[in-house]
RONU-210410 format. One line per field, with one value per residue (C-alpha): residue number from 1; residue in one letter; x, y, z. Coordinates in steps of 0.1 Angstrom, whole numbers, plus 2048, in hexadecimal, padded with zeros to 3 digits. Layout:
N
titor c(NUM,...)
kollo c(a,...)
u c(X,...)
v c(Y,...)
w c(Z,...)
END
This chain:
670
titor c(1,2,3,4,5,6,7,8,9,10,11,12,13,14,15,16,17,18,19,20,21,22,23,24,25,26,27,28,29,30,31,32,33,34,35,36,37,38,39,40,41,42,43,44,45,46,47,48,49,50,51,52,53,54,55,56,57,58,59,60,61,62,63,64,65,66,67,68,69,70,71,72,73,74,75,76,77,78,79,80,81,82,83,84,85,86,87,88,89,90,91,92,93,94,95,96,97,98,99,100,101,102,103,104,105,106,107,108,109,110,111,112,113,114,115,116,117,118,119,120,121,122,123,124,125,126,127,128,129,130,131,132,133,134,135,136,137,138,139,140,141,142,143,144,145,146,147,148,149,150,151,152,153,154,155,156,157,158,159,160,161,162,163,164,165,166,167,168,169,170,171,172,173,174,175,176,177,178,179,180,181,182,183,184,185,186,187,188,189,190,191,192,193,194,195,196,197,198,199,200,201,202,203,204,205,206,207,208,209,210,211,212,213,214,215,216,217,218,219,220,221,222,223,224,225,226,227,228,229,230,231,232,233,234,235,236,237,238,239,240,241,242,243,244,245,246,247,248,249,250,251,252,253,254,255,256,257,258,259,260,261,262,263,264,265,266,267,268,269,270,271,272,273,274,275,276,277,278,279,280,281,282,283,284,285,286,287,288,289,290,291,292,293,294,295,296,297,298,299,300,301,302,303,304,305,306,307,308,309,310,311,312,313,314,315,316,317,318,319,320,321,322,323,324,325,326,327,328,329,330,331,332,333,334,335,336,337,338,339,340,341,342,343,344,345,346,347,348,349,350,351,352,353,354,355,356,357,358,359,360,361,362,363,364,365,366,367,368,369,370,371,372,373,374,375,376,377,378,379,380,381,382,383,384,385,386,387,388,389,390,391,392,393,394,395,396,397,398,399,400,401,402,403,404,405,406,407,408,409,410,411,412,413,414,415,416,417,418,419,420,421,422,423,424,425,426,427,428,429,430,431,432,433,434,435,436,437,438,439,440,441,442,443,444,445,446,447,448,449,450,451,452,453,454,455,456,457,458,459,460,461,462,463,464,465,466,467,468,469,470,471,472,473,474,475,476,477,478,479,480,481,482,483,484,485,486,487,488,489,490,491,492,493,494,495,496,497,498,499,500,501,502,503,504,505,506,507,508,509,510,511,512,513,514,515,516,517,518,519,520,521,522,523,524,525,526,527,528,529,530,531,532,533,534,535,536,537,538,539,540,541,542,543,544,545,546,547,548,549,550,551,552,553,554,555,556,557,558,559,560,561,562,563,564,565,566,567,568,569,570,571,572,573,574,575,576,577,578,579,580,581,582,583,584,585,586,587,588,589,590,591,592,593,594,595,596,597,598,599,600,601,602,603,604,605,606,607,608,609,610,611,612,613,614,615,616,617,618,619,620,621,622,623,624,625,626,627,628,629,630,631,632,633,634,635,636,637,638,639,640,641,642,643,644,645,646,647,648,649,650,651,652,653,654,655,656,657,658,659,660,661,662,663,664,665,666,667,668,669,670)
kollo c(x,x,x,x,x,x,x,x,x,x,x,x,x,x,x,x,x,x,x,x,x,x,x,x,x,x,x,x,x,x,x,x,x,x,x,x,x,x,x,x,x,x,x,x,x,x,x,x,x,x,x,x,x,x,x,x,x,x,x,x,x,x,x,x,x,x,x,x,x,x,x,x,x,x,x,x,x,x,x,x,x,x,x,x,x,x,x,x,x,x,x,x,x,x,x,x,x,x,x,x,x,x,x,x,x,x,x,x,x,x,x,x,x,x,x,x,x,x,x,x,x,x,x,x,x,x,x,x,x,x,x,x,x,x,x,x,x,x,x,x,x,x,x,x,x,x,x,x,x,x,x,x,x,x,x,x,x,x,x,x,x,x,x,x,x,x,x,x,x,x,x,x,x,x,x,x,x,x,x,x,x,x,x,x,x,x,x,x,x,x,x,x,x,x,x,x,x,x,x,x,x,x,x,x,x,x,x,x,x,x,x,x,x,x,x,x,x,x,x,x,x,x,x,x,x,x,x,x,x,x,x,x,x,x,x,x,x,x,x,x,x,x,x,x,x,x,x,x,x,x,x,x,x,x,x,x,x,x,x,x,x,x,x,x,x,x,x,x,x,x,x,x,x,x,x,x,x,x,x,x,x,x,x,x,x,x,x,x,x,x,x,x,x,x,x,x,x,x,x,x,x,x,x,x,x,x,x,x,x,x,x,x,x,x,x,x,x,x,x,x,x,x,x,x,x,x,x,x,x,x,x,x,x,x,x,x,x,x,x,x,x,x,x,x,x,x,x,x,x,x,x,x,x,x,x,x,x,x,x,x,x,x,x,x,x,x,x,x,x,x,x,x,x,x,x,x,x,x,x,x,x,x,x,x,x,x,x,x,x,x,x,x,x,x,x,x,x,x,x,x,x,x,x,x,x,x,x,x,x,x,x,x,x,x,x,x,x,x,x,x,x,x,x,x,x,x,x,x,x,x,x,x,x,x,x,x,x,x,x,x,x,x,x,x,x,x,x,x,x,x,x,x,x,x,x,x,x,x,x,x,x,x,x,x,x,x,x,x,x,x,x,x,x,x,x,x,x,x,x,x,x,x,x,x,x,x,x,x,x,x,x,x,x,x,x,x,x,x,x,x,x,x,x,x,x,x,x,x,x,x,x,x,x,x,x,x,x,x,x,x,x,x,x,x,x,x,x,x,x,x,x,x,x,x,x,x,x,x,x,x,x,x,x,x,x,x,x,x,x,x,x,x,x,x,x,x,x,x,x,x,x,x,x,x,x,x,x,x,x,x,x,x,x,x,x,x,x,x,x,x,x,x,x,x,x,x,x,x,x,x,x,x,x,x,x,x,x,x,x,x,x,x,x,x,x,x,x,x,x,x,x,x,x,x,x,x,x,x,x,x,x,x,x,x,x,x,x,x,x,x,x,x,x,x,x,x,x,x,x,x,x,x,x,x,x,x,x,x,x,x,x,x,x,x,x,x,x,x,x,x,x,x,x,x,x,x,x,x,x,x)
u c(7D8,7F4,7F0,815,812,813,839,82F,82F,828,839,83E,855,858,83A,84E,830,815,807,7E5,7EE,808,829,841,85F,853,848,85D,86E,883,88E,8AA,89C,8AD,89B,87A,864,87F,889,8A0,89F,8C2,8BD,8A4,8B5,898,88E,86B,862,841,837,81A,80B,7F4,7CF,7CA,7E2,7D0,7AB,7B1,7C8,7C7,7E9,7E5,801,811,82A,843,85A,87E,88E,8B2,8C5,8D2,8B5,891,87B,857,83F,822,812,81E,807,7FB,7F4,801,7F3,7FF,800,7DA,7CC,7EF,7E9,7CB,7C0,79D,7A5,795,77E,76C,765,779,780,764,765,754,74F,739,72A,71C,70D,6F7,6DA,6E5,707,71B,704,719,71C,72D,73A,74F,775,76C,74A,75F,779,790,79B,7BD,7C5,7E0,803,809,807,7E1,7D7,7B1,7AD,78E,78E,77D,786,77B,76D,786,77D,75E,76D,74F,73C,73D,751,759,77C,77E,780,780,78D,784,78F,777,78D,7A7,789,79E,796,7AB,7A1,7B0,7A0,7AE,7AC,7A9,793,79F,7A6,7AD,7AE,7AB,7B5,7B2,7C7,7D8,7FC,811,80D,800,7F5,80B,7F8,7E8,7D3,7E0,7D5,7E0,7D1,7DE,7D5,7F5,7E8,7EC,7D0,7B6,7B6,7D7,7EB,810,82D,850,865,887,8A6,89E,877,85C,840,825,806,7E0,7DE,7D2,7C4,7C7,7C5,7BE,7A1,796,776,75E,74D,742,762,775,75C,760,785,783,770,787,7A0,78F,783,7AB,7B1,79F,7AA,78E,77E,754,75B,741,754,739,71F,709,6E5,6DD,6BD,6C5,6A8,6AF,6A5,67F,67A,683,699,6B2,691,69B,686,67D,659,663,682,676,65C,678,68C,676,668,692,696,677,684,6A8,6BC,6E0,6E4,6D5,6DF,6CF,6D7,6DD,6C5,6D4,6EB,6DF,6D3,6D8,6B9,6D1,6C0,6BD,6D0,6EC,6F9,6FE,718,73B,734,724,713,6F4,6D1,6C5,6A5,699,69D,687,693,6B9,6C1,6CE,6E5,6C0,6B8,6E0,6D4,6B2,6BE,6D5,6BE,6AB,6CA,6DA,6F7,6F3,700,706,708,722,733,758,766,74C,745,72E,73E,72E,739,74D,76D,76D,769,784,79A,792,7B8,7A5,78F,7A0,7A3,7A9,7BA,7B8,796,77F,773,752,742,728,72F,754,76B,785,7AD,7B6,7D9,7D9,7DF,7C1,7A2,7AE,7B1,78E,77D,78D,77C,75E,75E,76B,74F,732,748,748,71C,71C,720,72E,723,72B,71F,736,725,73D,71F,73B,75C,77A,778,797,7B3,7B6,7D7,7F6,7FE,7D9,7D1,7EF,7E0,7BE,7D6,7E4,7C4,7B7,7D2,7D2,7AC,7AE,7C7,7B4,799,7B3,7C0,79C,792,7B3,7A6,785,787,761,756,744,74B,73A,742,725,730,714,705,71E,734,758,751,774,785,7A2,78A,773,791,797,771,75A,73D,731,70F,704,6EE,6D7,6BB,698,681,686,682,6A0,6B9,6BF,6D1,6E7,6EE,6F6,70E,71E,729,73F,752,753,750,726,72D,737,719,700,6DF,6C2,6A4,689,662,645,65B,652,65E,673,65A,642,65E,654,629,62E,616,611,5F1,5DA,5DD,5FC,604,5E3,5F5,60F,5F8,601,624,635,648,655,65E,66F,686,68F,69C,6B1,6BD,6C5,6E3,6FC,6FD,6DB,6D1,6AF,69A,676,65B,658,649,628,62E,611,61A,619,637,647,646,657,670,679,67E,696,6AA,6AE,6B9,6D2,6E0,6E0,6F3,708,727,722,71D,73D,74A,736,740,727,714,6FB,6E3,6D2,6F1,6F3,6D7,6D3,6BD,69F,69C,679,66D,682,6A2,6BB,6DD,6EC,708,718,72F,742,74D,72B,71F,704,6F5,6DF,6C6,6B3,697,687,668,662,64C,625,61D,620,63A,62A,643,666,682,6AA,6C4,6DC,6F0,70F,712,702,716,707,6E6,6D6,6D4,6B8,6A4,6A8,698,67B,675,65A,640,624,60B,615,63C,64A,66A,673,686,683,67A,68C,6A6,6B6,6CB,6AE,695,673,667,643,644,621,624,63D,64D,657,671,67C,699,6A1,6C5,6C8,6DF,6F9)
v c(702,703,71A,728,73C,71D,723,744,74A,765,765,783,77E,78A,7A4,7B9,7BE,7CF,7D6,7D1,7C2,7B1,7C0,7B1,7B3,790,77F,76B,782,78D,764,753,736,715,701,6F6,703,708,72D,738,759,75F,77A,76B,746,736,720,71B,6FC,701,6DB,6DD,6BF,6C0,6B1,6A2,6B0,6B9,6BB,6D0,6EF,6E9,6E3,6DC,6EC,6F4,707,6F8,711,702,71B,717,72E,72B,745,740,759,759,756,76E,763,745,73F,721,72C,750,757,77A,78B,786,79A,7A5,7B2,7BA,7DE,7E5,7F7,7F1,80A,7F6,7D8,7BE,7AB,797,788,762,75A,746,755,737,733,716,70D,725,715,71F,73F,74D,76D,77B,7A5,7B9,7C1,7E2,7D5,7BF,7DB,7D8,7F6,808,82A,835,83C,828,804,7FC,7EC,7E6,7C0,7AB,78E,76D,759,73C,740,72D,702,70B,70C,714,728,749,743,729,723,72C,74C,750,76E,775,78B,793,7A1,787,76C,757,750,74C,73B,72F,711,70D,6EB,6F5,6E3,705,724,734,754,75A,781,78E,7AD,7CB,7C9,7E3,80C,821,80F,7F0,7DD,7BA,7A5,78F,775,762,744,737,72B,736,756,771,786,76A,75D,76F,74B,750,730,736,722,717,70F,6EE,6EF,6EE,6FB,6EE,6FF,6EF,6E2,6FB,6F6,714,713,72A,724,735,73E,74D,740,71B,710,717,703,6E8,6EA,6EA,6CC,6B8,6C4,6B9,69C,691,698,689,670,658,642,62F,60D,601,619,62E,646,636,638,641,64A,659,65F,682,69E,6A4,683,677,694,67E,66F,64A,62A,607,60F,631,621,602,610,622,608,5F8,616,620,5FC,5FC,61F,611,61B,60A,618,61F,638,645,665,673,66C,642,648,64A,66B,67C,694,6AF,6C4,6B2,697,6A9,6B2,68C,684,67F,65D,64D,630,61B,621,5FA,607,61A,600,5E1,5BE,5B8,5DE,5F3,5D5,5C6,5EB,5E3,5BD,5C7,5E3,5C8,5AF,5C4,5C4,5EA,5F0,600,625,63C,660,66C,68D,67F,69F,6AB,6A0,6AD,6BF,6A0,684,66A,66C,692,691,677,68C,6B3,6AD,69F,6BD,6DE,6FC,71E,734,71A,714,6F7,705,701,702,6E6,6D9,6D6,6C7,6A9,6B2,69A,6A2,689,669,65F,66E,65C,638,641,64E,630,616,626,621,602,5F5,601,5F3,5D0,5D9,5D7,601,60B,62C,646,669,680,69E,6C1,6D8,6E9,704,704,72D,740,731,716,70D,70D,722,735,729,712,6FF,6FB,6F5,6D6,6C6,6C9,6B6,69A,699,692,675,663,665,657,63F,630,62F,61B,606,5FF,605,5FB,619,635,655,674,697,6A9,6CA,6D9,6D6,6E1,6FB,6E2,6DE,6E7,6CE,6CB,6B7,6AC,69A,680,676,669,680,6A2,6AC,6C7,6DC,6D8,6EC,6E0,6EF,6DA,6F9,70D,6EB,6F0,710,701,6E3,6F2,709,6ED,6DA,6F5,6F2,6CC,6B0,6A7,67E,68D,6A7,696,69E,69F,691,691,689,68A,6A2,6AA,6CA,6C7,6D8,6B9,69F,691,693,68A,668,65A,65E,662,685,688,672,686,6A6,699,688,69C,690,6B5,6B0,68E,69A,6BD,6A5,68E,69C,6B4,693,68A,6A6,696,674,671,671,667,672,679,667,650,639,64B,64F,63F,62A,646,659,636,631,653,652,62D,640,658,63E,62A,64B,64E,62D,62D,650,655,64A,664,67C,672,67F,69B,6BF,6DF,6F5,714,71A,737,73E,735,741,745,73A,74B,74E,748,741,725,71C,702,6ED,6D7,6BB,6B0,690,695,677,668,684,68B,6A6,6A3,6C2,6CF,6E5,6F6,70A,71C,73A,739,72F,714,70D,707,713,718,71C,712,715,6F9,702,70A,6E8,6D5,6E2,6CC,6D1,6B5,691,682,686,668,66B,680,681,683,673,685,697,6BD,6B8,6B3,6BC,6C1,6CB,6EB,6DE,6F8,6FE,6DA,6F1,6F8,6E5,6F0,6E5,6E3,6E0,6E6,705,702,6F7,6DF,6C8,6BB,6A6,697,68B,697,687,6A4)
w c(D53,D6A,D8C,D84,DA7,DBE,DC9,DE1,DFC,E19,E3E,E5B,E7C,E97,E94,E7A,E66,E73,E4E,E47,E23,E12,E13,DFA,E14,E28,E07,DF0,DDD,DF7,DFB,DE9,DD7,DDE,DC7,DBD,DD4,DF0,DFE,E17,E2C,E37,E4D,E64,E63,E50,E36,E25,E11,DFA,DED,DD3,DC4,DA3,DAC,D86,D6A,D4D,D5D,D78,D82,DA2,DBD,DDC,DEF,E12,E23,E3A,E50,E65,E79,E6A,E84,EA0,EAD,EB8,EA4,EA6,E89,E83,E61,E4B,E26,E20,DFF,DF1,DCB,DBB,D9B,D99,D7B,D72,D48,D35,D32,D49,D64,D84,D8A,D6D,D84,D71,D92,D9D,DC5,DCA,DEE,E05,E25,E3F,E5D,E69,E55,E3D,E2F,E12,E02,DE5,DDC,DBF,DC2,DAE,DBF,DC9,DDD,DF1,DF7,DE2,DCE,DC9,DD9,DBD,DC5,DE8,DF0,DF4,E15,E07,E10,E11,E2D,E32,E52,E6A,E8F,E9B,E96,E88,E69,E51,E6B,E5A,E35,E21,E1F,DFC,DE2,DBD,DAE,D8B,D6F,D57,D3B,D3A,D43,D61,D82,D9C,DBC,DE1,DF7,E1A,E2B,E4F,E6F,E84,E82,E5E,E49,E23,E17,DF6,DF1,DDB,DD8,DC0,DBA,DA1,D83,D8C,D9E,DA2,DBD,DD5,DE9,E11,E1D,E38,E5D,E6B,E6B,E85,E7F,E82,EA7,EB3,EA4,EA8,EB0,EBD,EA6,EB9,EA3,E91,E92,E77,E72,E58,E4D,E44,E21,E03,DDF,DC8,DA1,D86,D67,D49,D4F,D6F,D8F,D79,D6D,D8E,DA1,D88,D8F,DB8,DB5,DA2,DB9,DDC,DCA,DC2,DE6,DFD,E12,E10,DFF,E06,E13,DF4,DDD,DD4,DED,E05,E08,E2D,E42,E62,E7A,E87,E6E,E6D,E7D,EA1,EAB,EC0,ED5,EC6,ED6,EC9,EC5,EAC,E9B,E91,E76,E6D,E66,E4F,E3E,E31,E29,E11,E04,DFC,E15,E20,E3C,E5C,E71,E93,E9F,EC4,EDF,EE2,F04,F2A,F34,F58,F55,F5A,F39,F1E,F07,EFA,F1E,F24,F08,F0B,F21,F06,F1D,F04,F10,F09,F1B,F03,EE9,EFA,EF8,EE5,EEC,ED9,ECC,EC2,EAC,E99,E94,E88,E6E,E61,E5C,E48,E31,E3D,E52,E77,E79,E98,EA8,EB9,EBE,EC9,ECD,EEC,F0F,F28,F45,F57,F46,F5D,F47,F4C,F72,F75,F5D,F57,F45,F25,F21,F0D,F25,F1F,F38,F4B,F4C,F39,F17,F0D,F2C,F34,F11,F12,EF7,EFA,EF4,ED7,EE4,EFF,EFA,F15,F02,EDF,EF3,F03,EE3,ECF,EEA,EE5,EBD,EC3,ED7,EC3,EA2,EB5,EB6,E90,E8A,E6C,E6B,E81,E7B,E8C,E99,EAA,EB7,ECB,EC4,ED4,ED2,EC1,ED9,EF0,F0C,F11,EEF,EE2,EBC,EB8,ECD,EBE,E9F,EB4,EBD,E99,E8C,EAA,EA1,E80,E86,E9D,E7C,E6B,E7F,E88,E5E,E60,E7B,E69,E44,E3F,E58,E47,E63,E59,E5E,E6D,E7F,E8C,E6A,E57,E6E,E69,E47,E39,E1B,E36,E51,E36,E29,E43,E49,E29,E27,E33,E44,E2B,E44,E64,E4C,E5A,E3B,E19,E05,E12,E0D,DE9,DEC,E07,DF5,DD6,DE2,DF5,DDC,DCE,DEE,DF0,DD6,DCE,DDB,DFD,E00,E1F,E14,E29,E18,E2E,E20,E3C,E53,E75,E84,EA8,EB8,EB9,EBB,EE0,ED4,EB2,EA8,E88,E78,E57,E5D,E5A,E3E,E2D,E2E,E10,DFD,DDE,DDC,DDB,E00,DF5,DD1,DDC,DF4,DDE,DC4,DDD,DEC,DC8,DC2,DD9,DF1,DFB,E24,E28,E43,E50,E5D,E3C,E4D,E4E,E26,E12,DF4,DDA,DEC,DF7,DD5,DCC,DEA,DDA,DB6,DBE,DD4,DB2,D9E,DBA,DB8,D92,D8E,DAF,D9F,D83,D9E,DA7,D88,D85,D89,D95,D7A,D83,D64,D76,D8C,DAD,DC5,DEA,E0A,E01,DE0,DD2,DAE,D9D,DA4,D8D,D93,D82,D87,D64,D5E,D3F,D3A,D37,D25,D40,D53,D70,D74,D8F,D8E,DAF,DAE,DD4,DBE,DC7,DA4,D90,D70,D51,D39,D49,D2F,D38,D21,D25,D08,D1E,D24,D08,CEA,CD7,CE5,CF8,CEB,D02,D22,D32,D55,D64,D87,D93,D76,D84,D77,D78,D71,D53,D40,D17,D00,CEB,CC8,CB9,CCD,CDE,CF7,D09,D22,D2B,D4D,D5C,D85,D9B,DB4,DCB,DE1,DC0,DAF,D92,D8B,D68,D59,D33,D1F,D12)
END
């Protein structure tokens, strides 16, 4: 279907609107159209180009669209609000009125550890309703704080109507700050929802620019589209859409299989004598990659690891004879490639290239922001040549994997001009990305903000993966990951799996021993893990080294699945058989991820109830029209879990799972 709303747009000057919705004066009807997607506004000496680019005619709806502004007077005029994306006329026709909740609000709260957590409310629950016979100014908002893009809402909103059965939906792709508003435009009975996306947005973060005669101004990036159907099919649609538009690709051309040593393992306290078991245990289970986390740079003691970054100096003493260069040699003789932490954007108020120049660091009012973790300008030219000789030194070690963490905020506005500003540094950032992915095309650099706090499609873009979540307890992961991956594509999901996990509290007393590989004798940690790992790109984690050969043997398993089905998973778009769920939700939980082109489905059952699952029924016959063919894998084959298919009705499984915290994971043939 075509988005036929993707030539829109919606601009204020000069502060002339102080509305509080969408007033059709500074919106384009009011413009002279110049051509295809080109407008002028004569009185305030303006023209606005809206490009719009299809992500894959006739599987997708989706655009991906801009706004561009040039100051075409001979005035300067200042910009309040400029739409990335504008969509109106939503749930124009049909007969319901709206006090019948026909309009049904998707969006995402997030916060870390508890990312993307859908929730699906009639019009009028979000605050949306009309008041009769004046312009409406009901509105329902979603915004950013400020870089941490995906701190509070995902950048994304699906309105649909029930009686005409379409969905219409808006994706910003923004690293700083943005705003999304749904709205009611029209009087009396004439009336229809409308939509703004946009980080050139005065009402989130103060963000205004002066245009002088002759300049441009360009917004982020947006996808919007419209489906027949609800919450499913637009999902399905979004991810086709981010999957058209990124701007990478792996170096191996499908999704790595990494272990990194942090999560419910050494919590950034790396050395040679708890790495190298390490080593071997992810290169028994299959992994390609390597990748140790913080904790591998000098310290001060001046209160802890993370206060020491920004200098980046190795700490070869931790790592015995060869170094840390030994550890990079090591991992790849064991036939994995070397991966790294960093967090380029941040540098301790201490580090040297701060003291010798507090011009690097972003100030506002003056003053360093961020306190004694402060954040590197991207805008000058001397922290992108230092950064880049840091990559380029540890590249030279054999890394070819940096995991890119941003446990910082540059706060709503930063100097000389507030959230421009913060605008200008995004972009510079996500150059230098670029430029050093140019640099080094066989260098996998993942997005990691925080866990998942920058996890926008607009940064998410320039790297190759995304850290799902810095969730510690296996059983709460699933609801994270599966909302996730309506927000970005399945293959660039990061997701912890971590068997035999030690909590941070015991990371400096923590010892191996029969004990503790006792407590997991029954297989349920490692299975429950797995088979979470198994919904996206699999990051392995842990202390499997302490894993006895049962679980070994299971951790091995599921890294085969993975490597047999990840580039159908790459194909695969996002179903909810029992509709999406949240953080704590107990009892039994499913996803699914379906290739159609294969003509597969890959299901996942979680049971976090008390009890165990003898007879749990799923109809499938959504998606298996034909009901399904075969069953052709089970994991785990363990006593206790099992999955069939209803004799008499082949649209419906029946799954067997212990008491929980359990897994299943099986791919049906549909």
């Amino acid at each position: 279907m075509v988005n036929e709303y993707k030539d829109s747009f919606y601009v204020s000057f000069n502060a002339e609107d102080n509305a509080y919705y969408h007033a059709s004066r500074d919106c384009s009807e009011t413009a002279a159209k110049l051509g295809a997607g080109t407008y002028e506004i004569k009185e305030k000496g303006a023209k606005i180009i809206v490009t719009a680019e299809s992500a894959a005619p006739g599987k997708s709806s989706a655009v991906l669209q801009h706004t561009v502004l040039e100051n075409t007077g001979s005035q300067a005029f200042t910009v309040n609000n400029l739409s990335a994306a504008y969509l109106t006329g939503i749930g124009c026709g049909g007969t319901i009125p709206w006090k019948k909740h026909r309009f049904i609000i998707h969006y995402a709260y997030s916060c870390w550890q508890g990312e993307a957590q859908w929730r699906h409310v009639f019009a009028e629950d979000a605050g949306l309703y009309r008041t009769y016979n004046h312009g409406t100014q009901s509105t329902f908002r979603l915004q950013s704080k400020s870089s941490w893009s995906t701190s509070q809402y995902e950048p994304l909103i699906m309105i649909e109507d029930t009686e005409l059965n379409k969905t219409w939906y808006v994706q910003l792709r923004c690293g700083n700050g943005w705003a999304i508003e749904a709205g009611v435009r029209g009087y009396r009975n004439n009336i229809e929802l409308g939509v703004v996306a946009s980080d050139c947005f005065e009402w989130n973060n103060c963000w205004s620019k002066t245009l002088a005669p002759g300049e441009k101004l360009a917004t982020c990036e947006a996808v919007t589209g419209v489906v027949e159907g609800g919450f499913e099919e637009a999902a399905a649609d979004v991810t086709l859409a981010n999957r058209a538009f990124m701007k990478t690709c792996f170096p191996a051309g499908t999704s790595p299989l990494c272990y990194n040593d942090y999560m419910n393992a050494l919590w950034a306290l790396p050395n040679r004598e708890n790495t190298i078991p390490l080593i071997d245990a992810a290169a028994k289970a299959g992994a390609e990659y390597y990748v140790m986390d913080a904790g591998w740079y000098k310290t001060r003691g001046n209160g802890g690891e993370l206060l020491d970054i920004g200098a980046w100096e190795i700490n070869d003493e931790l790592f015995g004879e060869g170094g840390l260069q030994g550890i990079f040699d090591y991992v790849r003789a064991k036939g994995m490639l070397p991966g790294i932490w960093l967090e380029i954007e941040s540098a301790s108020a201490a580090a040297p290239v701060v003291r010798a120049h507090p011009e690097y660091v972003l100030k506002r009012n003056g003053h360093p922001a961020g306190g004694g973790r402060q954040l590197l300008d991207f805008r000058v030219k001397g922290v992108r040549e230092y950064i880049r000789g840091v990559i380029d030194r540890l590249y030279s070690m054999g890394v070819r994997f940096i995991k890119n963490d941003y446990n910082a905020n540059t706060g709503p506005a930063v100097d000389p001009s507030g959230a421009e500003s913060v605008r200008e540094h995004s972009k510079q950032f996500e150059q230098f990305i670029d430029d050093v992915r140019l640099a080094y095309p066989d260098l996998i650099i993942e997005n990691c903000g925080s866990g998942a706090m920058r996890s926008d499609m607009g940064t998410l873009s320039h790297f190759h993966l995304q850290s799902v979540s810095d969730q510690e307890d296996y059983f709460r992961l699933p609801s994270i990951v599966t909302g996730s991956e309506v927000c970005y594509p399945p293959e660039r999901c990061g997701i912890w799996a971590y068997p035999y996990p030690t909590a941070i509290d015991y990371r400096e007393s923590f010892k191996p021993s029969p004990e503790f590989t006792a407590k997991f004798a029954d297989a349920k940690n490692t299975v429950y893990n797995m088979v979470t790992g198994l919904a996206g790109l699999m990051y392995l984690s842990g202390r499997i080294e302490c894993a006895d050969d049962k679980n070994m043997r299971l951790i091995r398993n599921a890294a085969e699945l993975y490597k047999r089905y990840r580039d159908n998973i790459a194909a695969s778009v996002p179903v909810f058989p029992s509709g999406t769920f949240d953080i704590d939700s107990d009892g039994v939980n499913t996803y699914g991820l379906i290739d159609r082109g294969a003509g597969l489905m890959f299901l996942f059952i979680w049971n976090n109830g008390v009890e165990a699952v003898n007879d749990f029924k799923l109809d499938l016959s959504k998606y298996a029209a034909s009901g399904i063919r075969t069953i052709d894998e089970v994991y785990p084959r363990l006593l206790g879990y099992r999955l069939t298919v209803e004799s008499s009705d082949h649209g419906t499984v029946i799954a067997m799972l212990p008491s929980g915290p359990s897994a299943l994971y099986a791919v049906l043939k549909i």
